[in-house]
C-alpha positions in Angstrom: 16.1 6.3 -14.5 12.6 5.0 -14.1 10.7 5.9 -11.1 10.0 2.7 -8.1 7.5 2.6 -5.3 10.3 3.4 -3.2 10.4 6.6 -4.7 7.2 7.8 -3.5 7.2 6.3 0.2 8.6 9.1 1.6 7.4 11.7 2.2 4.2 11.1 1.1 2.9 13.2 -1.8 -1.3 13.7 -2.8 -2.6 10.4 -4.2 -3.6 12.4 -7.1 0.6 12.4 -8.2 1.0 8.6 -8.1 0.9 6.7 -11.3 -2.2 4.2 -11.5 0.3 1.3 -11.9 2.1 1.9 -8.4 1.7 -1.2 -6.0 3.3 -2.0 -3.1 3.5 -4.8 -1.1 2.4 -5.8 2.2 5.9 -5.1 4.2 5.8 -1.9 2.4 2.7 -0.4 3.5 3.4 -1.3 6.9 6.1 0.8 7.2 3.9 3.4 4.9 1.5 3.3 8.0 3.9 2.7 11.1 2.6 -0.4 12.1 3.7 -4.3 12.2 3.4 -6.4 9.2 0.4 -8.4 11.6 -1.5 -5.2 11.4 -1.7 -4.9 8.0 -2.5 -9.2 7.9 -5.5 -8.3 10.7 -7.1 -5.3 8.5 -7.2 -7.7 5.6 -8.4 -10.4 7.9 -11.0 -8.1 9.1 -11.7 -6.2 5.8 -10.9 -2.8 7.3 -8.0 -1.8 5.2 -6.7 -1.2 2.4 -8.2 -3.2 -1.0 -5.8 -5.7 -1.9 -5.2 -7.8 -4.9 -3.5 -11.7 -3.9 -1.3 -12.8 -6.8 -1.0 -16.1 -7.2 1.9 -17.3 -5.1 -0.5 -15.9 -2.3 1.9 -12.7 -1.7 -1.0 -9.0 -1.3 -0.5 -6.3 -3.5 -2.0 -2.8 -2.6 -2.5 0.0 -5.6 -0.8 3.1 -3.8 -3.4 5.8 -4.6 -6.0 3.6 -3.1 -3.9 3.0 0.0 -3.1 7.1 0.5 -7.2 7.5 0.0 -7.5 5.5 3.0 -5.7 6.8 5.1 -7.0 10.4 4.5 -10.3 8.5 5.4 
């Protein structure tokens, strides 16, 4: 069975381990981080969080090693 984002959520390995195709979405990281889903819309409002890639039906994606390297940061 192939592996899923979901798979690596919890608990949270090294970014190191993640595949460089892992992304996860915006409701996703917010529970990643503990926070609401407005949080994660106000650090991409305010450029503080994660880099994020907007597909275009408007929904943010976030590559998962990236996201891990900032919050070690």
């Amino acid at each position: 069975m192939p592996l899923t984002v979901h798979d690596f959520l919890s608990p949270c390995p090294p970014a190191e381990t993640f595949p460089p195709w892992a992304w996860i979405t915006t409701p996703e990281l917010s529970r990643l981080c503990g926070v609401s889903q407005q949080s994660v819309y106000n650090w991409r409002l305010r450029r503080t969080g994660p880099p994020s890639r907007q597909e275009r039906s408007g929904r943010h994606f976030y590559r998962l090693a990236a996201v891990l390297s900032w919050i070690e940061k």
